[in-house]
VOKOLZA-121859 format. One line per field, with one value per residue (C-alpha): x, y, z; residue number from 0. Coordinates in steps of 0.5 Angstrom, whole numbers, plus 500, padded with zeros to 3 digits. Layout:
! residues N
X c(X/...)
Y c(Y/...)
Z c(Z/...)
nr c(NUM/...)
//
This chain:
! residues 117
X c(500/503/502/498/497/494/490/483/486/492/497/504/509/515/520/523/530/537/541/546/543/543/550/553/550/553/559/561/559/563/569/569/564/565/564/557/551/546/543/549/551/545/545/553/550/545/550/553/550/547/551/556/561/562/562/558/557/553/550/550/556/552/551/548/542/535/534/540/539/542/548/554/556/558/558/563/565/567/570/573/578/582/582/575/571/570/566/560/561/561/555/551/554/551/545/544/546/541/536/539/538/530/529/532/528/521/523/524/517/513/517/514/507/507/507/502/505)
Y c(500/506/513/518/525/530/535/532/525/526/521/520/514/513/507/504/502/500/503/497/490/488/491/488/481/483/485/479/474/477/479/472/467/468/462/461/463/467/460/456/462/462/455/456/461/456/451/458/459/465/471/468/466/474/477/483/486/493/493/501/502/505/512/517/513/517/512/514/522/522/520/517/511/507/499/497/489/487/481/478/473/470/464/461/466/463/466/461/466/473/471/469/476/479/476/479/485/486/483/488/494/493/492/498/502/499/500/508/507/505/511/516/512/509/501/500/497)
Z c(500/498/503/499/503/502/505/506/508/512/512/513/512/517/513/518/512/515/510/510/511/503/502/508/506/499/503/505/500/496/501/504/501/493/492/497/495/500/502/503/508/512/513/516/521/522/525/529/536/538/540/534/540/542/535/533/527/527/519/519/513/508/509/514/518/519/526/527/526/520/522/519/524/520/521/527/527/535/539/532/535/531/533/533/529/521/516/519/525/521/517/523/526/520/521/529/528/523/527/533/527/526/533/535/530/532/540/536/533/539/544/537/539/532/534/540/547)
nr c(0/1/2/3/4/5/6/7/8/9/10/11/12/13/14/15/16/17/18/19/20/21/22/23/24/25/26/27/28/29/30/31/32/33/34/35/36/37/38/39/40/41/42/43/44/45/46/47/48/49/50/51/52/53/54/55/56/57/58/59/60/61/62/63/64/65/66/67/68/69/70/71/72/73/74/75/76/77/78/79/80/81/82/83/84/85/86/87/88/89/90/91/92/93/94/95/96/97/98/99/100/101/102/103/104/105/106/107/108/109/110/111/112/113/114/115/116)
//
C-alpha cells in the first residue's frame, strides 16, 4: 500500500530502511563467500550458536541512517577472535545485527507512538 497524503485524507508514512542490511550481505558474500550463494551462507550461520560466540556486526555501513538522526555511523564488526571466528561466525553475526537493527527501529517506532505496547 502506498501513502498517499493530501489535505482531506492525511496520511504519512515512516520507512523503517536499514540502509545497510542488503549491502552488507552482498559484502560479505563477495569478500568472504565468493564461492557461496546466499542460502548456503544461511545455512553455515544455522550451524553457529546464537551470539556468534561474541562476535558482533553493526549493519550501518551504507550512509548516513535517518533511525539514527541522519548520522554516518558506519558499521562496526567487535570481538573478532581469530582464532575461532570462521565465516560461518560472520554470516550468523551479520544476521544478528541486522535482526538487532530492525528491532531498534521499532523500539523508535512504538517511543514516537507509532506501534501500540
Amino acid at each position: 500500500m502506498h501513502v498517499n497524503h493530501n489535505l482531506s485524507q492525511t496520511r504519512l508514512g515512516v520507512l523503517l530502511c536499514i540502509n545497510g542490511t542488503g549491502i552488507l550481505n552482498s559484502w560479505l558474500r563477495r569478500n568472504i563467500g565468493s564461492d557461496l550463494s546466499y542460502n548456503d551462507m544461511n545455512n553455515m550461520a544455522e550451524k553457529v550458536a546464537a551470539g556468534s560466540d561474541g562476535l558482533s556486526i553493526l549493519p550501518f555501513g551504507n550512509g548516513a541512517e535517518r533511525m539514527l538522526g541522519n548520522k554516518d555511523a558506519g558499521a562496526r564488526i567487535t570481538g573478532l577472535n581469530f582464532n575461532i571466528h570462521t565465516s560461518a561466525h560472520m554470516f550468523r553475526a551479520a544476521q544478528e545485527g541486522i535482526a538487532f537493527s530492525f528491532r531498534y527501529g521499532l523500539d523508535i517506532m512504538k517511543e514516537v507512538g507509532m506501534i501500540h505496547k
